[in-house]
MIZAKOL-469809 format. One record per residue (C-alpha): residue number from 1; residue in one letter; x negated, y, z. Coordinates in steps of 0.001 Angstrom, whole numbers, always signed. Each point is the difference from the previous one (the first is absolute). Last residue first. Layout:
<lumkes>
+-----+------+---------+---------+---------+
!  nr ! rest !      px !      py !      pz !
+-----+------+---------+---------+---------+
! NUM !    A !       X !       Y !       Z !
...
+-----+------+---------+---------+---------+
</lumkes>
This chain:
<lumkes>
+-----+------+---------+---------+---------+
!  nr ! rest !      px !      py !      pz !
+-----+------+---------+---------+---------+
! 312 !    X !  +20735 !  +53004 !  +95563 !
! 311 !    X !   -3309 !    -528 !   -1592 !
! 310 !    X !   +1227 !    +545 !   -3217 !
! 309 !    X !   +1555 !   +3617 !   +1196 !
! 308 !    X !   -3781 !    +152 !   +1593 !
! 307 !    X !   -1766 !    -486 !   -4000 !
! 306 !    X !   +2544 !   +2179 !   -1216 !
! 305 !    X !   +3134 !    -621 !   -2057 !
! 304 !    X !    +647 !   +2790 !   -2203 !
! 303 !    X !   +3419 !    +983 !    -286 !
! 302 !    X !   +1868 !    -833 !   -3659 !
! 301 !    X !     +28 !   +3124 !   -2317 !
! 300 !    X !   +3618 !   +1331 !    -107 !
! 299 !    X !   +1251 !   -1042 !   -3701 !
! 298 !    X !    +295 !   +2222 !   -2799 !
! 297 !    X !   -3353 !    -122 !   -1281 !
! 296 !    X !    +523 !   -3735 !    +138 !
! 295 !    X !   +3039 !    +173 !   -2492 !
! 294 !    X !   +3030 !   -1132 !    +891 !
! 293 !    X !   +1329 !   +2276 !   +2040 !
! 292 !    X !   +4391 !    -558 !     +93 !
! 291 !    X !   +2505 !   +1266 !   -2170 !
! 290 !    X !    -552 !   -2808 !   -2659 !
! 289 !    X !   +3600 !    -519 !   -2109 !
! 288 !    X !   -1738 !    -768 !   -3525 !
! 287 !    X !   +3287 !    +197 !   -2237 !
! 286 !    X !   -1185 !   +4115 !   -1041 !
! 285 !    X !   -3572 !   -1272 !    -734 !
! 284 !    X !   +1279 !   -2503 !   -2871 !
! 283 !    X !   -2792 !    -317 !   -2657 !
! 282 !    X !   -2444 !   +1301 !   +2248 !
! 281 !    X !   +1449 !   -2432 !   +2724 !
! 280 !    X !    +127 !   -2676 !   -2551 !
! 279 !    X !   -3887 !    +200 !    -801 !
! 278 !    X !   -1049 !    +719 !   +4051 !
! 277 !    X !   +1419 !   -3264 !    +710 !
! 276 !    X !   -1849 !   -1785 !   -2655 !
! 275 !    X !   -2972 !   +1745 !   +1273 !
! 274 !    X !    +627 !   -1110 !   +3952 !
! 273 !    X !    +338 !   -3147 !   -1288 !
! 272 !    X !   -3290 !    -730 !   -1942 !
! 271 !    X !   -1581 !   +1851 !   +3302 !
! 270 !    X !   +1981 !   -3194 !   +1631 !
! 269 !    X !   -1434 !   -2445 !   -2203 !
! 268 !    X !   -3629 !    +859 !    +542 !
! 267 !    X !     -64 !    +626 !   +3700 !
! 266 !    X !   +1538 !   -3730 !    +288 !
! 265 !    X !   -2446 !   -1380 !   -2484 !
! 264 !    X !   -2881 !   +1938 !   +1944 !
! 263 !    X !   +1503 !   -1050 !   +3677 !
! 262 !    X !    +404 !   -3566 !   -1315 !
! 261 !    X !   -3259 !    -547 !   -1245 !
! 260 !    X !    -373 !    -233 !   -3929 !
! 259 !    X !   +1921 !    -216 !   -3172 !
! 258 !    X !   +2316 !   +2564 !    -881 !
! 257 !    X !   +3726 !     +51 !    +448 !
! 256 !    X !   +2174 !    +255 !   -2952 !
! 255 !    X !   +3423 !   +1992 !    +640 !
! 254 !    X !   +2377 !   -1338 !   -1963 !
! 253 !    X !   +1583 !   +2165 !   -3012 !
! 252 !    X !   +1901 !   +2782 !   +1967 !
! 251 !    X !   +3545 !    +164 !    +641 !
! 250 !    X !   +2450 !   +3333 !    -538 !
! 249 !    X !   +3000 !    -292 !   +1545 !
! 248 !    X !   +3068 !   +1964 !    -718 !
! 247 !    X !   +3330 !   +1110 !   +1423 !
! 246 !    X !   +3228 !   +1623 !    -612 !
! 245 !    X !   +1650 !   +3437 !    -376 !
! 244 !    X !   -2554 !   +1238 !   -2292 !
! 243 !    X !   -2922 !   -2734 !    +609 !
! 242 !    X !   -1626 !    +966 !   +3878 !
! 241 !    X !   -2949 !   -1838 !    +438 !
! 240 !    X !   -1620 !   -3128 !   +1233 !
! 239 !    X !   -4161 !    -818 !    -625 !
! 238 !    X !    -711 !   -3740 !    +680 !
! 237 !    X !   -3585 !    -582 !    -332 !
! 236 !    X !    -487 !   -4162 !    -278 !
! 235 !    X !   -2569 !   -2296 !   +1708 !
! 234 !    X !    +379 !   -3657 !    -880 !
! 233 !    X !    -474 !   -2326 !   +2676 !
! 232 !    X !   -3325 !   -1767 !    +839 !
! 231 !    X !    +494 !    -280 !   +3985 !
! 230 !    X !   -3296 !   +1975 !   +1148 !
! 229 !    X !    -179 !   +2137 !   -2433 !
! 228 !    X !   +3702 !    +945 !    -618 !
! 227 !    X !    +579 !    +478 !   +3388 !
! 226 !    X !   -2605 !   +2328 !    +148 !
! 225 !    X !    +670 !   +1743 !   -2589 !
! 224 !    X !   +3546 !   +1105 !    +687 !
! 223 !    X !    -955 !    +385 !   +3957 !
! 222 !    X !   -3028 !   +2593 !    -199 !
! 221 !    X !   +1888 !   +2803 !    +459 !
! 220 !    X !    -945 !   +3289 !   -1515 !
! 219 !    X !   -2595 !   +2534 !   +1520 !
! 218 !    X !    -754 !   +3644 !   -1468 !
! 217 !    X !   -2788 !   +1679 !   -2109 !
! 216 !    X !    +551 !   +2306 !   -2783 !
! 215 !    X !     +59 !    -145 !   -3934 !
! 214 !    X !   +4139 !    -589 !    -376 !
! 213 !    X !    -479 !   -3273 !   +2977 !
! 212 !    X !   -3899 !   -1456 !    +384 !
! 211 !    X !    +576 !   -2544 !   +1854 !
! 210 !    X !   -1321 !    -684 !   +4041 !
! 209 !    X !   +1553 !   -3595 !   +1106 !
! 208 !    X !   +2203 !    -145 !   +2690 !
! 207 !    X !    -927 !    +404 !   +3670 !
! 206 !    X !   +2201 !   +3719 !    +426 !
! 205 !    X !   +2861 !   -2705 !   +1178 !
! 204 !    X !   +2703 !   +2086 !   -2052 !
! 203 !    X !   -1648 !    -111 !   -3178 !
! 202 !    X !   +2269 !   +1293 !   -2520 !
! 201 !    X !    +140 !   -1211 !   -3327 !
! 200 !    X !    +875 !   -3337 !    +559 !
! 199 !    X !   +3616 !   -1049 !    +224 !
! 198 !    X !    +335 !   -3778 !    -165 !
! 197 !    X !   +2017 !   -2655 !   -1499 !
! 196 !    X !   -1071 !   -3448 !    -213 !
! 195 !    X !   +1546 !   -2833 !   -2083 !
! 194 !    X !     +41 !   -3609 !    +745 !
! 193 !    X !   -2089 !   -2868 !   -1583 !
! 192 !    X !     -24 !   -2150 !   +2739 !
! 191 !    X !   -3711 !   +1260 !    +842 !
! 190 !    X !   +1584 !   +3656 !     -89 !
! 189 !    X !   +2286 !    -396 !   +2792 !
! 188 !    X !   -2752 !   -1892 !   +2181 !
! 187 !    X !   -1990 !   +2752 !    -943 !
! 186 !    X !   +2828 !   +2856 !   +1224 !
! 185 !    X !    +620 !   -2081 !   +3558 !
! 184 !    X !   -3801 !    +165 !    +657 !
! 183 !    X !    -796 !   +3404 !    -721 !
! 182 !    X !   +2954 !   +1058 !   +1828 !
! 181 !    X !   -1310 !   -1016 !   +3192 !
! 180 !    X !   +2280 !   -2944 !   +1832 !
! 179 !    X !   +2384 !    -109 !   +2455 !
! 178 !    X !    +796 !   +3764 !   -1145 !
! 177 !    X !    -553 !   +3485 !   +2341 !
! 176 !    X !   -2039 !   +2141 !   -3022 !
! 175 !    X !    +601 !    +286 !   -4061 !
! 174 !    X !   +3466 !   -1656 !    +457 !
! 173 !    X !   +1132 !   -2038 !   -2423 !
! 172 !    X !   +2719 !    +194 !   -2667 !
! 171 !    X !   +1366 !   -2080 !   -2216 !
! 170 !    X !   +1610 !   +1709 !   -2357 !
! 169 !    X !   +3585 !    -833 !   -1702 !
! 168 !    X !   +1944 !   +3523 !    -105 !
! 167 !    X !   +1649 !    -739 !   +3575 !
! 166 !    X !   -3517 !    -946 !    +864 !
! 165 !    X !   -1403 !   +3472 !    -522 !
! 164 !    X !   +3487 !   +1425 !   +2405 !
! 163 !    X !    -621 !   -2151 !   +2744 !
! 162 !    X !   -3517 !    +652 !     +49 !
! 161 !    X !    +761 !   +3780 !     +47 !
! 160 !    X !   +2663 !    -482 !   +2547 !
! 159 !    X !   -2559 !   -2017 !   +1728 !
! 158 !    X !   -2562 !   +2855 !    +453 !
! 157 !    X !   +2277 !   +2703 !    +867 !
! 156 !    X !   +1501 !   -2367 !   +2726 !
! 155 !    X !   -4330 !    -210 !   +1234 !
! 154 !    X !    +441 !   +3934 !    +534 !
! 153 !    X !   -2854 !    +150 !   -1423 !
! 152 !    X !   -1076 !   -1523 !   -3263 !
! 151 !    X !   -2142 !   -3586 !    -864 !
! 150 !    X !   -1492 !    +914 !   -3038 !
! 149 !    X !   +1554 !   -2501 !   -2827 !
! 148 !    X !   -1490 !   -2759 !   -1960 !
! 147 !    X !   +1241 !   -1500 !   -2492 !
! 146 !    X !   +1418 !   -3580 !   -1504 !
! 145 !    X !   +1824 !    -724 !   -3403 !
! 144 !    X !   +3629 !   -1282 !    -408 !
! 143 !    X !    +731 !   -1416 !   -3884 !
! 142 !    X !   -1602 !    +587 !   -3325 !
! 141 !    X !   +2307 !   +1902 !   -1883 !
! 140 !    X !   +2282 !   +1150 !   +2213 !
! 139 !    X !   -2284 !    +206 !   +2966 !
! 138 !    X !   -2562 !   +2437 !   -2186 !
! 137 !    X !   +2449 !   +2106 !   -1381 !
! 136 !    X !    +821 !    +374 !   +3797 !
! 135 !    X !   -3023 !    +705 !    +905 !
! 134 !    X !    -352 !   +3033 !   -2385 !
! 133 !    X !   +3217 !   +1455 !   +1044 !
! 132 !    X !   -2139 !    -430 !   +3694 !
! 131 !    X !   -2819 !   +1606 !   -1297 !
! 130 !    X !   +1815 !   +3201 !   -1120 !
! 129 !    X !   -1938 !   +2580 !   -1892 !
! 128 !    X !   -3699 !    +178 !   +1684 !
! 127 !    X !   -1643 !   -1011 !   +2957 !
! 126 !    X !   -2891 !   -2120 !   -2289 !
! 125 !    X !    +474 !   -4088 !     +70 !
! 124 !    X !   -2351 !   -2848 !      +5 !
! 123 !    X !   +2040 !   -2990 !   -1450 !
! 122 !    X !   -1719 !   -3426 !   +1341 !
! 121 !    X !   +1226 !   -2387 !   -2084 !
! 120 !    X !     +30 !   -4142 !    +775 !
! 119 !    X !   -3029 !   -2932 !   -1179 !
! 118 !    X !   +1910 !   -1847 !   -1658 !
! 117 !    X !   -1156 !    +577 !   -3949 !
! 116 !    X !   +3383 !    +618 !   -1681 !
! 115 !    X !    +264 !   +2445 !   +3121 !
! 114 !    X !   -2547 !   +2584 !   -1091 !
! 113 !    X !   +1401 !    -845 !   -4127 !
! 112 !    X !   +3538 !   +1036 !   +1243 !
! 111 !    X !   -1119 !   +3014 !   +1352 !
! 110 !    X !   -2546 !   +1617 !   -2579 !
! 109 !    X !   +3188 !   -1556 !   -2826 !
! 108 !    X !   +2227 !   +2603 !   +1924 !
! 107 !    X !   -2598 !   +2607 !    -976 !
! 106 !    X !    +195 !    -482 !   -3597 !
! 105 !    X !   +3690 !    +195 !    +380 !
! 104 !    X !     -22 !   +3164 !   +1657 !
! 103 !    X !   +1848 !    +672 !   +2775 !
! 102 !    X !   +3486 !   +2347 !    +367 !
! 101 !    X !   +1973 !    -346 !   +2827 !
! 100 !    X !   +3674 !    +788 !    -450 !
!  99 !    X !   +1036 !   -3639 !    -796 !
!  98 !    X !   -2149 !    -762 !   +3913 !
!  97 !    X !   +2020 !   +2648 !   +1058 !
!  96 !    X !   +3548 !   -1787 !   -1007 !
!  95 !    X !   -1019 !   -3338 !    +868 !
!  94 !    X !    -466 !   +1495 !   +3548 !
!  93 !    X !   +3431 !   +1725 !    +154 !
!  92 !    X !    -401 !   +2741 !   +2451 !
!  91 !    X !    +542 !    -458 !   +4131 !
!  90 !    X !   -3677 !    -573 !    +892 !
!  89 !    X !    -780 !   +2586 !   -2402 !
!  88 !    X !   +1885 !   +3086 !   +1919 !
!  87 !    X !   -2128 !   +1279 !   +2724 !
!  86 !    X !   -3413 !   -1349 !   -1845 !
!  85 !    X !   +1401 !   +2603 !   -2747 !
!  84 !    X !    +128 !   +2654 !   +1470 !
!  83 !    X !   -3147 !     +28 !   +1141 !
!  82 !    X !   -1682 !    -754 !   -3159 !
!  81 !    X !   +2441 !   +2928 !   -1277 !
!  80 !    X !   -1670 !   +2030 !   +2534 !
!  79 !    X !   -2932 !   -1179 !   -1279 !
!  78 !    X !    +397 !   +1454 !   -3567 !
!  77 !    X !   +1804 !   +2811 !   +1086 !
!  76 !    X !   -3595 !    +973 !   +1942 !
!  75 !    X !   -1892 !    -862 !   -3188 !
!  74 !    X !   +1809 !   +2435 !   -2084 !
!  73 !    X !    -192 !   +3255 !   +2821 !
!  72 !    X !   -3908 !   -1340 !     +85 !
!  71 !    X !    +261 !    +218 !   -3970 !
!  70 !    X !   +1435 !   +3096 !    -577 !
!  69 !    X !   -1822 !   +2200 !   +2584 !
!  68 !    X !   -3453 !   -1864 !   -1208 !
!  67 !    X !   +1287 !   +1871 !   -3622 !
!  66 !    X !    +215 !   +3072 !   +2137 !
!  65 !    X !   -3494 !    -162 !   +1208 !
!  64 !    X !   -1606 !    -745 !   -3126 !
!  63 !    X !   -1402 !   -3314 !   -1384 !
!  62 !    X !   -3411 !    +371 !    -368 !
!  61 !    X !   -1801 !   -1115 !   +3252 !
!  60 !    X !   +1253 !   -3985 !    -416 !
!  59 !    X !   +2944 !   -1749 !    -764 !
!  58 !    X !    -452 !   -2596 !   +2399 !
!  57 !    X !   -1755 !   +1642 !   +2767 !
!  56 !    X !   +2220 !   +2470 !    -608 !
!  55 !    X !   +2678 !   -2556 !    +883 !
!  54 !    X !   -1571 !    -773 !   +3430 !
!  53 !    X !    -302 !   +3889 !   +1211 !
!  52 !    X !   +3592 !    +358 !   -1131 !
!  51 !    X !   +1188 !   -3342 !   +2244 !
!  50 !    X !   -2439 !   +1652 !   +2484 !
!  49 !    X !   +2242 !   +3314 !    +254 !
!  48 !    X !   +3159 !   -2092 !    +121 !
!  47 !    X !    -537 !   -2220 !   +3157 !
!  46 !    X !   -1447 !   +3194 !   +1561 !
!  45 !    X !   +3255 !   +2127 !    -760 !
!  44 !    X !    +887 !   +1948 !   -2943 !
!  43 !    X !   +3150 !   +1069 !    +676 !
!  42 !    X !   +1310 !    +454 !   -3471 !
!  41 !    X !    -852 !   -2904 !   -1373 !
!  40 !    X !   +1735 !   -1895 !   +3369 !
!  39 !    X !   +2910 !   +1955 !   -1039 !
!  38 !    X !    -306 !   -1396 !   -3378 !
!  37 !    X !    -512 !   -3586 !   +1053 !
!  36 !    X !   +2968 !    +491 !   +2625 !
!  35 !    X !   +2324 !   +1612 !   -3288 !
!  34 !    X !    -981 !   -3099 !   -1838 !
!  33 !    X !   +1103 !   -2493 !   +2703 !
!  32 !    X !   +3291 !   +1804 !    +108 !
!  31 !    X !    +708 !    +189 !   -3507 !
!  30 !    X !    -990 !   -3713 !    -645 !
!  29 !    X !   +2477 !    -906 !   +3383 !
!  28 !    X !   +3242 !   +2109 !   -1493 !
!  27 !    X !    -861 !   -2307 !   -3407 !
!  26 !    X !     -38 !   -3435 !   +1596 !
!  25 !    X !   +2999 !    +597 !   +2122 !
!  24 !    X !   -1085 !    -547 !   +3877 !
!  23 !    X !    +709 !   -2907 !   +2017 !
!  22 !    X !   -3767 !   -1579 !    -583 !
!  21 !    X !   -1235 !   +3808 !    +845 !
!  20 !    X !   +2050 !    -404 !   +3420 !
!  19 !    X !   -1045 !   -3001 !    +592 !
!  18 !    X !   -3753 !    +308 !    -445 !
!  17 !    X !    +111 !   +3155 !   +1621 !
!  16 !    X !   +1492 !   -1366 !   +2798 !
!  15 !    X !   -2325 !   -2614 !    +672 !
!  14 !    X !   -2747 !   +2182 !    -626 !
!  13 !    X !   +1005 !   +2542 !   +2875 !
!  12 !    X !    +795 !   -2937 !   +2331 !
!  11 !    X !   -3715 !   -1280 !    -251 !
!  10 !    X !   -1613 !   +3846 !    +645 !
!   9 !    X !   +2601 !    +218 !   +2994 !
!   8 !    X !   -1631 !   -3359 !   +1424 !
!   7 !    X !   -3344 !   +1047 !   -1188 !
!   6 !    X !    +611 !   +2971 !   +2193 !
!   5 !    X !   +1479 !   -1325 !   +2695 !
!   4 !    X !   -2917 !   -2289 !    +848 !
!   3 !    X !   -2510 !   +2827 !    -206 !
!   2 !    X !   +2005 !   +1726 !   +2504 !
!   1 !    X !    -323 !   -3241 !   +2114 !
+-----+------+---------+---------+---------+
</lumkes>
């Protein structure tokens, strides 16, 4: 019961955040959001102390303590303006963001080329910049695209967030709790030529593939590849970041899969990944917004299962 009133309470509080940021002038809601980052600087709380111990993985040992001051206090306006942001997008003129998103021309041609052929997109994404400005380049110029989305408690949390990605022209589907497993909805997708987008630099099943990530261990999701194995799309890295006051996506050149078993080609192509991720995140480590362990020697060892736990 207690449990139940706190998601409820937790649901209400977005809901009125969202509205109340929506009703808010633009620039009395930058200054706010900024002065939250900046407290949260200040405070230095868990969620902050491994967003620094993430980004010096980055830069590495020789950047000095105060310069690490500058760029965690950076990165932390950065997501607070993602933040921002996913309050306010659903309201903001679509055409208008998608003007304000700057791509590459060579890298346009990666995309139209990938569906010239048939076959669909799957766009492998880092947590960085604004992914949903990206995906809204991506509606306006290609039309609605599909996800996947962690299924969030309380479950009016969760469909305010849906609600909210397919006011902006995603499909989305839910990673757990659908008619049928995501796997199977995102290759039908792709067989008709449709276009995948999915965060992947954060394992959150701890069964993904092992990469090497900035010279150490850690585990990345085996999704992108996968799908791209076993349905023959083209597998992109989409890298989003903050532009001045707008946007920008950086695409990679397709991702070539090896030949070989499907575990190796799948291994293959998603260490491939994990290094094109780790090249825009050096380039751009204040838009990476990763507050969470990553790395294995992070992580809290998994319990040993012994030979009477199998038993049982």
């Amino acid at each position: 019961m207690l449990e139940g009133m706190r998601e409820r309470a937790i649901g209400a509080g977005y809901s009125a955040g969202w509205s109340m940021v929506k009703a808010m002038p633009r620039g009395m809601s930058e200054r706010t959001f900024r002065a939250v980052a900046d407290a949260a600087t200040v405070r230095n709380g868990g969620g902050v102390r491994q967003l620094r111990k993430n980004l010096r993985r980055v830069v590495g040992p020789t950047m000095s303590e105060l310069r690490m001051d500058t760029l965690v206090g950076e990165a932390l306006r950065s997501y607070s303006r993602y933040w921002l942001e996913t309050f306010r997008l659903e309201n903001m003129d679509h055409a208008d963001v998608a003007e304000r998103t700057r791509v590459r021309d060579t890298e346009v041609a990666y995309i139209d080329t990938a569906l010239e052929r048939g076959r669909g997109v799957v766009f492998a994404l880092p947590h960085s910049g604004n992914w949903d400005a990206a995906g809204i380049w991506l509606v306006e110029r290609y039309g609605p695209f599909t996800t996947v989305a962690e299924r969030l408690k309380p479950e009016s949390l969760f469909d305010r967030f849906v609600a909210y990605r397919e006011s902006l022209g995603m499909e989305v589907i839910a990673l757990t709790g659908g008619q049928q497993p995501p796997t199977e909805v995102l290759s039908q997708r792709l067989r008709a030529n449709g276009r995948i987008c999915l965060l992947a630099d954060r394992d959150l099943s701890r069964n993904g593939i092992e990469v090497s990530f900035f010279g150490e261990p850690t585990r990345m999701p085996a999704g992108p590849a996968l799908l791209a194995a076993t349905t023959g799309a083209t597998l992109i890295a989409a890298h989003p970041r903050f532009d001045g006051a707008g946007w920008a996506v950086d695409f990679s050149e397709p991702v070539e899969l090896p030949e070989g078993r499907l575990r190796e080609r799948v291994t293959a192509a998603t260490q491939q990944l994990a290094d094109l991720f780790a090249a825009g995140i050096a380039r751009y480590p204040t838009d990476w917004h990763m507050l969470q362990r990553l790395w294995l020697a992070d992580l809290s060892p998994r319990p040993v299962r012994t030979a009477d736990a199998a038993v049982r």
